[in-house]
C-alpha positions, -999 to 999 in steps of 0.1 A, spaced: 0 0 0 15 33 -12 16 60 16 5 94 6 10 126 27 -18 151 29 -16 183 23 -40 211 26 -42 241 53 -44 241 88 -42 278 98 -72 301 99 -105 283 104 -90 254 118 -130 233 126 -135 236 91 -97 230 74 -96 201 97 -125 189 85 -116 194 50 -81 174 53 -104 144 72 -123 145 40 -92 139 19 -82 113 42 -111 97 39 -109 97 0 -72 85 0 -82 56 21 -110 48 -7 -84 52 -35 -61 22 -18 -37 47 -1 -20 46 36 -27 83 41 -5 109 64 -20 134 76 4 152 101 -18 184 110 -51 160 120 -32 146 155 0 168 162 -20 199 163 -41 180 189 -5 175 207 13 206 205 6 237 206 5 259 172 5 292 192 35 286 209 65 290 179 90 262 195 57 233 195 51 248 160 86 241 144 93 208 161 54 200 143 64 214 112 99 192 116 81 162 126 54 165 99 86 169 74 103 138 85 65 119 74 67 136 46 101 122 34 85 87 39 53 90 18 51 82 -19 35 108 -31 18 141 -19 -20 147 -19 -21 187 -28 -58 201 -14 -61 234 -17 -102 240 -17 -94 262 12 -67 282 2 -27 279 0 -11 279 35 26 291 38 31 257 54 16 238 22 40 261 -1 67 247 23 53 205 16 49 210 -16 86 224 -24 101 197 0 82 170 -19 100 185 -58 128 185 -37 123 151 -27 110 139 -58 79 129 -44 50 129 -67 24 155 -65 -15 141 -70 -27 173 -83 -62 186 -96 -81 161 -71 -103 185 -49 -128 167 -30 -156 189 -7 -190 186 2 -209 182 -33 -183 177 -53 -168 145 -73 -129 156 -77 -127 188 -93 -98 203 -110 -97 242 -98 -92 263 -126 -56 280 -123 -46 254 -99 -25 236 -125 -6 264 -139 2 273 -97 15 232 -94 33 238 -123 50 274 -118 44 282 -78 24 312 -83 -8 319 -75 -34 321 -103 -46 361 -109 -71 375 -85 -54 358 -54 -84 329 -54 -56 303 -43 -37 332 -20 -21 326 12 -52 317 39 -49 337 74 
């Protein structure tokens, strides 16, 4: 079974982004997939407010990500600075990126218009739809 991290944001409104990436980890597990999701249970063990808990997450969460297969990129909710970090680690890596799969309430896996050209070139598509969440 292949393991695949996910990635999608954590920051901001955290009830709903979690349950966003618990949605993706639901559909990797349908697809066959061992899935990784790092910011579902150390968030619930550190402490994101406090800077040191936050790096030795962010650390931890890269050291999964060097073990995974492949990289699930969700960004219905926006582009976190930490999945612009994952995603750079993973070309680095030569992980794969599983691009254009955005699964939410409704929807069947649709591929974001701009979202391509953003995997492809690591900017944004015009009119900031994909910008940075806060």
């Amino acid at each position: 079974m292949k393991k695949v991290y996910i990635c999608s944001p954590y920051a901001g409104d955290t009830r709903a982004n979690k349950a966003y990436a618990r949605d993706l980890t639901r559909h990797a597990v349908e697809m066959g997939f061992a899935p990784i999701a790092p910011h579902l249970y150390l968030t619930e063990a550190l402490d994101d407010g406090i800077p040191a808990e936050r790096a030795a997450g962010i650390d931890a969460a890269f050291a999964l990500l060097d073990t995974c297969d492949m990289l699930l990129f969700g960004c219905d909710r926006g582009i976190s600075a930490g999945m612009l970090a994952e995603l750079e680690l993973a070309r680095k890596r030569g992980i794969p990126i599983l691009a254009g799969y955005y699964k939410t309430a409704g929807e069947g896996g649709v591929l974001r218009k701009g979202v391509e050209s953003f995997l492809l070139t690591g900017a944004p598509p015009a009119g900031g739809k994909y910008a940075e969440i806060g």
